[in-house]
C-alpha positions as CSV (number, residue, x, y, z in Angstrom):
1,X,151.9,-29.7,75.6
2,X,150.0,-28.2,72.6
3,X,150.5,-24.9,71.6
4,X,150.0,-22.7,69.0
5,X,152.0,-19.5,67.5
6,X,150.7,-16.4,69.8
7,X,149.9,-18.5,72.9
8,X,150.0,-16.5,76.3
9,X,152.6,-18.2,78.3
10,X,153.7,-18.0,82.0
11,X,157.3,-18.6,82.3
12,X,158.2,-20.3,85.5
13,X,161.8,-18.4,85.8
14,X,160.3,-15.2,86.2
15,X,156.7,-15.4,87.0
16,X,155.7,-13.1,83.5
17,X,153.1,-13.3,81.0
18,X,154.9,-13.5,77.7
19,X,153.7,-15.1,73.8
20,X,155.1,-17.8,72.0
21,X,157.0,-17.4,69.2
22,X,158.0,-21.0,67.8
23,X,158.7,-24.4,69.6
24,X,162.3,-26.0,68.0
25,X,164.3,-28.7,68.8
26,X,167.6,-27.3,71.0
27,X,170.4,-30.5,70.2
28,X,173.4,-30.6,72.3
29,X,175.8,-33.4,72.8
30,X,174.1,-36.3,73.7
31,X,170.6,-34.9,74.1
32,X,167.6,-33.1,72.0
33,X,165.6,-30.8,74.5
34,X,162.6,-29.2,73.4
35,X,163.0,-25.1,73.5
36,X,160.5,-22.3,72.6
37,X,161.5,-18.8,71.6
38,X,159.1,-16.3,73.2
39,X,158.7,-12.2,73.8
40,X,158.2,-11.0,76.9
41,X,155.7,-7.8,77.6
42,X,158.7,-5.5,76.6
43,X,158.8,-6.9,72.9
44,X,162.6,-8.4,73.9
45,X,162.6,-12.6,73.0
46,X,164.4,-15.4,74.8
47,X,164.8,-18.4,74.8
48,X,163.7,-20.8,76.8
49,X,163.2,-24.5,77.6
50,X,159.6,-25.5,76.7
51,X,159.2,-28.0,80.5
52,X,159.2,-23.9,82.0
53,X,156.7,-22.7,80.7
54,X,153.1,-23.2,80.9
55,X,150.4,-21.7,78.4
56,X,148.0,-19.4,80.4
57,X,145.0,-20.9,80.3
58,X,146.1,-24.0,81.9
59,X,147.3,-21.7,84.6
60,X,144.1,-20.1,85.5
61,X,142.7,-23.7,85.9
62,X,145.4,-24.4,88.0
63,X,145.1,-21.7,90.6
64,X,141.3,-22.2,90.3
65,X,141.6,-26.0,91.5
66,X,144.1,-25.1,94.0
67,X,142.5,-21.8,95.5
């Protein structure tokens, strides 16, 4: 997945629109998982792992294929 610094995201978890912040590298015991911090349409940022989350555009494709 490619994105970019200000990317609309949906997040999976919640269903929301939200913007990317940064992509980093989350490293825990025996694993590296890819993370990205966002905001959220209240200005307050998580994070969250980067597999749930998908940028928006690829969304609207999505539901245009599928509808």
């Amino acid at each position: 997945m490619d994105l970019a610094f200000g990317t609309k995201i949906l997040n999976h978890k919640t269903g929301e629109i939200g913007l990317l912040i940064k992509i980093w590298k989350n490293k825990f015991a025996d694993a590296e998982i890819d993370y990205a911090t966002c905001v959220d349409k209240h200005g307050k940022r998580y994070n969250i792992k980067l597999d749930e989350i998908l940028p928006l555009e690829e969304t609207d494709d999505f539901c245009k294929a599928n509808s």
